[in-house]
C-alpha positions as CSV (number, residue, x, y, z in Angstrom):
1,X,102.0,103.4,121.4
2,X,99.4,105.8,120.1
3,X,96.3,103.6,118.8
4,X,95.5,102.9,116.1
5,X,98.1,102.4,114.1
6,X,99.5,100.7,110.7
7,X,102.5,98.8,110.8
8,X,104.4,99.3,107.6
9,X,106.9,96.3,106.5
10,X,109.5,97.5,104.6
11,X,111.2,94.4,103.6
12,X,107.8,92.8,102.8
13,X,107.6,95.8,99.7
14,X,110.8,95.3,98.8
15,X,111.0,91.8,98.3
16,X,107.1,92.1,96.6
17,X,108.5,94.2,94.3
18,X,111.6,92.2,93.4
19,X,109.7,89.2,93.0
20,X,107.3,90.9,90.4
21,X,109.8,93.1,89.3
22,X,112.0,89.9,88.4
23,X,108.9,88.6,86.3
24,X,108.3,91.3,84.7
25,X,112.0,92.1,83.2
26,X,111.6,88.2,81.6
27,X,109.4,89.8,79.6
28,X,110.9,93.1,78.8
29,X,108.7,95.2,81.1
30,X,109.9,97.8,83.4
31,X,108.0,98.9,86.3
32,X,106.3,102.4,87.6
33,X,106.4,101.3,91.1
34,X,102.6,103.1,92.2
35,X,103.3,104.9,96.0
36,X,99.8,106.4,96.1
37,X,97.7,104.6,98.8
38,X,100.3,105.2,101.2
39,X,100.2,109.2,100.5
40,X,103.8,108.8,98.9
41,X,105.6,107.6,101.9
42,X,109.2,108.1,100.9
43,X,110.4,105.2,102.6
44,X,107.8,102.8,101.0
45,X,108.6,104.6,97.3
46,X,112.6,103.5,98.5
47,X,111.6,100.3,99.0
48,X,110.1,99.8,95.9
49,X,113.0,101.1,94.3
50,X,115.3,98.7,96.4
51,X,113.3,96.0,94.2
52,X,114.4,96.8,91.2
53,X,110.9,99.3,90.0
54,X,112.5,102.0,87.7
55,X,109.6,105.0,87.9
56,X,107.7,106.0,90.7
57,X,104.0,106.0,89.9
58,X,101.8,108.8,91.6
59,X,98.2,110.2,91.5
60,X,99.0,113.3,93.5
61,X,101.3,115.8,93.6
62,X,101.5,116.8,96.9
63,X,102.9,112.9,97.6
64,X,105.5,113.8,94.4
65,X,106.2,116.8,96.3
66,X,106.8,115.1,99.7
67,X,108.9,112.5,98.0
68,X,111.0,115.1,96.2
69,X,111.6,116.5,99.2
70,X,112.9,113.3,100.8
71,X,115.4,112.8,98.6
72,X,113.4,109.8,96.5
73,X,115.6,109.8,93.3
74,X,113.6,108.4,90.3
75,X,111.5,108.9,87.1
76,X,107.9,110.5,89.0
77,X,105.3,109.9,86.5
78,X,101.8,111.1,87.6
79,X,99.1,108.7,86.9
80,X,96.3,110.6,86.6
81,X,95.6,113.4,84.0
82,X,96.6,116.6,85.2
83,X,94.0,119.7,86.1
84,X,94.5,122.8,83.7
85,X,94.6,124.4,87.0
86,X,97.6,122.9,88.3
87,X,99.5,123.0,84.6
88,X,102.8,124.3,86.4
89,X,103.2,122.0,89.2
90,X,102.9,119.0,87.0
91,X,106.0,120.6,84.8
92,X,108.0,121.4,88.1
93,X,107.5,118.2,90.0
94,X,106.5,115.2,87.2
95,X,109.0,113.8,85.0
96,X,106.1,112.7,82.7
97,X,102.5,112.7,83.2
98,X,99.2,110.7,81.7
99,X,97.1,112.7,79.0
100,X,93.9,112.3,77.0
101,X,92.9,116.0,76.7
102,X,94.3,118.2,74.3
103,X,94.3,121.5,75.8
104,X,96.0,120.2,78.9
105,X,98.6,118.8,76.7
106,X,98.7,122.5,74.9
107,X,99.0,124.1,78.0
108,X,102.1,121.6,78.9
109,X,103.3,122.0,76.2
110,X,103.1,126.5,76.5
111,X,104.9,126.1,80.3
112,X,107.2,124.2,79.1
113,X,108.8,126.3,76.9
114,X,108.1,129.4,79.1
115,X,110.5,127.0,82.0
116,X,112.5,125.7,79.4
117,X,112.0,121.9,80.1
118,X,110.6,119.2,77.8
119,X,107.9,117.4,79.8
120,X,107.1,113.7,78.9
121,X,103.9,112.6,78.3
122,X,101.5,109.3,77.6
123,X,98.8,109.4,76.1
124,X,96.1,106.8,77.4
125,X,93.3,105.3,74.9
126,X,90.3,103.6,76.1
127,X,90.6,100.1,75.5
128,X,86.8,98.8,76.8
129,X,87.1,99.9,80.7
130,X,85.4,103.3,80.1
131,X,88.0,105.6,82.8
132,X,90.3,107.7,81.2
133,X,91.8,107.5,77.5
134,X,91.2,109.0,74.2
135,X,88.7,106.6,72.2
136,X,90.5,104.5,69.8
137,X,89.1,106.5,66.4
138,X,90.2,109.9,67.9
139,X,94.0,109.1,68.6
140,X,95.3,109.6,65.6
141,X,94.4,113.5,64.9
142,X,95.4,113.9,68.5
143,X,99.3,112.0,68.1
144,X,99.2,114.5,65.2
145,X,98.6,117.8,66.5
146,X,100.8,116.8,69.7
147,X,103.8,115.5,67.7
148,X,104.1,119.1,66.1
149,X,104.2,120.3,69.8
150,X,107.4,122.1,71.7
151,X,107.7,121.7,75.0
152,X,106.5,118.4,75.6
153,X,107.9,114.4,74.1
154,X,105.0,112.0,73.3
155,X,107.3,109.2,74.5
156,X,104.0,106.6,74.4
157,X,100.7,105.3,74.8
158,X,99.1,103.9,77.5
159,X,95.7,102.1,78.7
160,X,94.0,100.8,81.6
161,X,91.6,98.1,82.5
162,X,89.9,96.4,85.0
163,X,90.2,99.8,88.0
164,X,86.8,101.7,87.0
165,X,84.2,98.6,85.6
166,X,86.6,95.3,85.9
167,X,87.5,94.9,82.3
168,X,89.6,92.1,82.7
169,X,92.7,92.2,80.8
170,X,92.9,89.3,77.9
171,X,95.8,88.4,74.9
172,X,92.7,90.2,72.7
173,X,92.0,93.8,74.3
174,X,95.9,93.9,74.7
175,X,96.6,92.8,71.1
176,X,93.7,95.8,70.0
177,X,95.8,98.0,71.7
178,X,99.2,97.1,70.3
179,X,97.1,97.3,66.5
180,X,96.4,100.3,67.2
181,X,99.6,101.3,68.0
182,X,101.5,100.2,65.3
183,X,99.1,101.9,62.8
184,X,99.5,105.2,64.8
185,X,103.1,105.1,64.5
186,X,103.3,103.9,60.5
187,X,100.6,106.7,59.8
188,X,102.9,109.3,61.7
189,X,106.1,107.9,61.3
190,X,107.1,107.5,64.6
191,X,108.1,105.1,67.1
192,X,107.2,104.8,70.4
193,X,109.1,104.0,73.3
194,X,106.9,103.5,76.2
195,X,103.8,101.4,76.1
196,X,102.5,101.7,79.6
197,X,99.6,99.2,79.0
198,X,99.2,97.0,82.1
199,X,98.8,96.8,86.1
200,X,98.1,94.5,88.8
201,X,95.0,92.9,86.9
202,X,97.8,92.1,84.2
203,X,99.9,89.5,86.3
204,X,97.9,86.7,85.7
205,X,98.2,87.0,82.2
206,X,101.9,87.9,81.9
207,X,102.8,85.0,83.8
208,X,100.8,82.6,81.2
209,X,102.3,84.5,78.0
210,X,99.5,86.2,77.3
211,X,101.2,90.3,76.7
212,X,102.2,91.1,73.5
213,X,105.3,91.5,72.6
214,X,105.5,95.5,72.3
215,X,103.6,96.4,75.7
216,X,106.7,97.0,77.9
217,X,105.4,98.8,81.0
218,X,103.2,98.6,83.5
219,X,101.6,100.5,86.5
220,X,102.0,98.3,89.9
221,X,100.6,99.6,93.5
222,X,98.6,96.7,95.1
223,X,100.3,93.2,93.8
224,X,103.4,95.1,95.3
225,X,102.1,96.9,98.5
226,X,99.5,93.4,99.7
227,X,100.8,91.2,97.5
228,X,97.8,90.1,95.2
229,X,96.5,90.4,91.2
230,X,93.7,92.5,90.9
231,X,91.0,90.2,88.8
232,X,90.6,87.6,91.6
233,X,92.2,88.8,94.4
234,X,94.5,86.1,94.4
235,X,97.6,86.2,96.4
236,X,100.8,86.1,94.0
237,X,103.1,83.4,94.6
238,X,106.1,84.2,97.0
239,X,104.5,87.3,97.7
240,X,104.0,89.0,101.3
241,X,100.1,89.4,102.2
242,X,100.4,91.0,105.6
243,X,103.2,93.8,104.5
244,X,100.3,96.5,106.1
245,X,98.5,95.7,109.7
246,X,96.2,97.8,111.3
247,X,96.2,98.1,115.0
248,X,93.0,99.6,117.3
249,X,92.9,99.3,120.9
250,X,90.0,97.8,122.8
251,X,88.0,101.1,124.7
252,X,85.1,98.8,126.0
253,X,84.0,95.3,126.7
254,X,80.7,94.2,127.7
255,X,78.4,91.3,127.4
256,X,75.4,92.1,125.4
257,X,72.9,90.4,123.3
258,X,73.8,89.6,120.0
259,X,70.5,91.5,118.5
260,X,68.9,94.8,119.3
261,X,66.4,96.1,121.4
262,X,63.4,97.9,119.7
263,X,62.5,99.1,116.2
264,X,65.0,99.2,113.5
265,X,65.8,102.0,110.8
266,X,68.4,103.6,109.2
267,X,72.0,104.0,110.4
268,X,74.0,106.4,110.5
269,X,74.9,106.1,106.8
270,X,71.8,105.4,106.0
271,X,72.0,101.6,105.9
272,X,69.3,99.3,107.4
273,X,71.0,96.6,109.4
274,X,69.7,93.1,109.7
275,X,71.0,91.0,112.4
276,X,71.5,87.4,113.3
277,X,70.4,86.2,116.9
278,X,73.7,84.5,119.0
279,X,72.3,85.2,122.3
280,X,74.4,86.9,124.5
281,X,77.6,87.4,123.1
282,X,81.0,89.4,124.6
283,X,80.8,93.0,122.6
284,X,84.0,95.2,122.4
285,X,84.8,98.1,120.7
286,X,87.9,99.7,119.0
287,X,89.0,103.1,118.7
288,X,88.6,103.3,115.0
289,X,85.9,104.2,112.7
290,X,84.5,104.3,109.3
291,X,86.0,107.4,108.9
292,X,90.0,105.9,108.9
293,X,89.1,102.2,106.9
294,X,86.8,100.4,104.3
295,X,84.5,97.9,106.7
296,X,84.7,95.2,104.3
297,X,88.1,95.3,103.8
298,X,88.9,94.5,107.0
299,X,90.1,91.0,108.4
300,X,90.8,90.1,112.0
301,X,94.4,88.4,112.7
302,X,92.8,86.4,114.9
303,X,90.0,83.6,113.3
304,X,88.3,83.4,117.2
305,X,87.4,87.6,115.9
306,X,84.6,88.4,114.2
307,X,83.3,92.2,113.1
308,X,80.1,92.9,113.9
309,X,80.0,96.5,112.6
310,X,81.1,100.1,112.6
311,X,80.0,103.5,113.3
312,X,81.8,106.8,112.1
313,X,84.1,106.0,115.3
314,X,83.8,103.0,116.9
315,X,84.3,99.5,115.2
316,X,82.2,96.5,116.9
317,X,83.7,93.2,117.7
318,X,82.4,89.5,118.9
319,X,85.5,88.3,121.2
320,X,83.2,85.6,122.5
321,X,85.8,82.4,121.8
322,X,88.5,85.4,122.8
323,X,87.1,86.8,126.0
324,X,91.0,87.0,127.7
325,X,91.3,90.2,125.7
326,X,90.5,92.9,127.9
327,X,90.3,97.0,127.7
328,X,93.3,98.5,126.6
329,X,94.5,95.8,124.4
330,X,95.2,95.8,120.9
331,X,93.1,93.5,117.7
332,X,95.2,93.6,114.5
333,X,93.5,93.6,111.2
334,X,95.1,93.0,107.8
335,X,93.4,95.2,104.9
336,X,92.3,95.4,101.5
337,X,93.4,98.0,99.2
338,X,90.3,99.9,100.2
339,X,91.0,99.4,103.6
340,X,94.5,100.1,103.2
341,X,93.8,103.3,101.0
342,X,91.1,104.7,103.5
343,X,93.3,103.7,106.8
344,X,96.4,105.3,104.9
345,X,94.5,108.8,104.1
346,X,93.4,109.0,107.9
347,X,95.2,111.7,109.9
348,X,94.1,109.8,112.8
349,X,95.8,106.3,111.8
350,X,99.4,106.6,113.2
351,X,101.9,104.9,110.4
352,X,104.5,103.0,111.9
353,X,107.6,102.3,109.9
354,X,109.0,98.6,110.9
C-alpha cells in the first residue's frame, strides 16, 4: 500500500457517536456531528449519522460541497461565520450558518430573498473564551434589527468555550449564558429553539448535571472522531481511542550516536534542539514530515518506539529495544486532534477507509 497512510475506522465513529449521542438525548440535547478534520469525508459524516447525530457540523464549504455531492442527507450547519465574499455559497450549500456580524447577516439575509430561501442562522455571544460571538451587552440591538429581517430565521444562540484560550466550561458561564437568553427573548418576545452552547470540553460537565436546562445542542468533532473530552484530554468511557492510525514506512535504518556532531543552531523551523546523550542508538526514518502531522501529537503503537524528531520530510525514530524492524516496514502512530487535523489536510497522507 502507498505510505503513509491513515486508517479510518468506521465502526469506531459510529459507535463513538452513539455512545455520546445516547448521553446526550438523556438530557435533551441533539447533536451537530463536526466532520471537519477529516475534510468532510462523506463516509465518516455517514457514520456519524449512523449514531444517531442529527446535523452535520462544518467549518468549510468545500467539505459541505463534497458531502452534498455524496449523497450525505442531513441538516449542514457551517460552524464558522461566513466571509461577505462567499455570501452565496453559504445560502446554496448551508442549511444554517453561525453569525456575530451584522452585515454578513444583512447580506444573508439580501440573497436570500434574491434565491428565494430562508436561511437559518445562530447567533454566537462571547461567553469569556474571547473567539467568536457578539459581546453579551451588544446582543440585544443586534436580535432586534435581525428579527425584522426577510430572508433569514434567527432560530438561536450559540457560544463557545474552551477552543481559542481553554475557558473551561462550568454550571456558571453556562447559566450566564442561559440569563442572558431568557432576557433576550422576554425583551423581544420571542422564543428560541436552538441553543447550540456546548462541545467536547462540555462532556464532563453534562455527565455530572452541570448544563442547564435550556441549552439543547452541542457541537461534537473530537470526543466522537478520538474519543476524548476536550478539558483534560481524558478518554470518554466506552469510547474508541484508536478510531484514526497513521502509517509511515521505514526509508532508512542506521546506527548512530544518540547526540550530534559539532555546533548547534537553529533548525529548520527555527527551533534550537537540545539533546540527551544514549550512546549509540539504532536511528530510522519514516517517510513523513512536519508538513502532513503535529510532532507532538504523535504516539508510537509500539511502547519499545520512541520519536526523536522531525524535519519538513522525514520523522526520526529510536528502534533500539525494536531493532527487527527493518527498511520497508511500516510504524503506526495514533494522533491527537492536531495530529489528526494536520495528517488529514495532507495531500500526501493516503486515507484508508476500513
Amino acid at each position: 500500500m502507498q505510505t503513509p497512510y491513515i486508517t479510518i475506522n468506521l465502526k469506531k465513529i459510529e459507535h463513538n457517536a452513539r455512545n455520546i449521542v445516547n448521553l446526550c438525548e438523556k438530557h435533551g440535547i441533539s447533536i451537530a456531528g463536526v466532520t471537519k478534520a477529516t475534510l468532510g469525508i462523506p463516509e465518516v459524516a455517514q457514520a456519524m449519522l449512523n449514531g444517531g447525530v442529527t446535523w452535520i457540523g462544518e467549518s468549510r464549504l468545500n467539505n459541505i460541497e463534497r458531502l452534498r455531492n455524496n449523497n450525505i442527507n442531513a441538516p449542514f450547519m457551517l460552524i464558522r461565520a461566513p466571509h461577505l465574499s462567499e455570501i452565496e455559497r453559504v445560502v446554496s450549500l448551508a442549511d444554517i450558518s453561525v453569525n456575530s456580524e451584522y452585515e454578513v447577516i444583512k447580506a444573508l439575509s439580501e440573497c436570500s430573498l434574491k434565491n428565494g430561501t430562508v436561511h437559518k442562522i445562530i447567533i454566537m455571544v462571547d461567553i469569556g473564551d474571547l473567539r467568536e460571538g457578539v459581546w453579551p451587552d451588544e446582543l440585544l440591538p443586534l436580535v432586534k434589527e435581525v428579527i425584522k429581517m426577510n430572508g433569514v430565521k434567527l432560530i438561536g444562540l450559540g457560544a463557545n468555550l474552551t477552543d481559542l484560550n481553554g475557558i473551561i466550561p462550568t454550571y456558571e458561564n453556562n447559566k450566564l449564558f442561559v440569563d442572558l437568553v431568557e432576557e433576550i427573548e422576554d425583551k423581544c418576545k420571542i422564543k428560541f429553539e436552538c441553543l447550540s452552547a456546548g462541545n467536547s470540553s462540555s462532556l464532563k460537565l453534562l455527565a455530572s448535571g452541570g448544563i442547564p436546562d435550556r441549552i439543547n445542542h452541542f457541537r461534537l468533532g473530537e470526543s466522537i472522531l478520538l474519543g476524548r473530552e476536550t478539558v483534560d484530554r481524558e478518554a470518554w468511557p466506552d469510547t474508541y481511542q484508536d478510531a484514526f492510525t497513521l502509517s509511515a514506512e521505514i526509508i532508512e535504518k542506521k546506527r548512530k550516536p544518540s547526540v550530534p556532531i559539532g555546533m548547534v543552531g537553529q533548525d529548520a523551523f527555527g527551533n534550537t534542539p537540545t539533546f540527551e546523550d544514549k550512546g549509540m542508538m539504532i536511528r530510522s526514518i519514516l517517510n513523513i514530515g512536519r508538513q502532513d502531522m503535529s510532532l507532538n501529537g504523535m504516539n508510537p503503537q509500539n511502547p519499545d518506539i520512541e520519536i526523536l524528531g522531525a524535519s519538513s520530510d522525514h520523522l526520526l525514530i529510536d528502534i533500539t529495544k525494536k531493532q527487527d524492524l527493518k527498511v520497508g516496514d511500516v510504524v503506526s502512530f495514533d494522533m491527537n486532534y492536531a495530529a489528526l487535523l494536520a495528517a488529514m489536510t495532507s495531500p500526501f497522507v493516503k486515507k484508508v477507509i476500513v
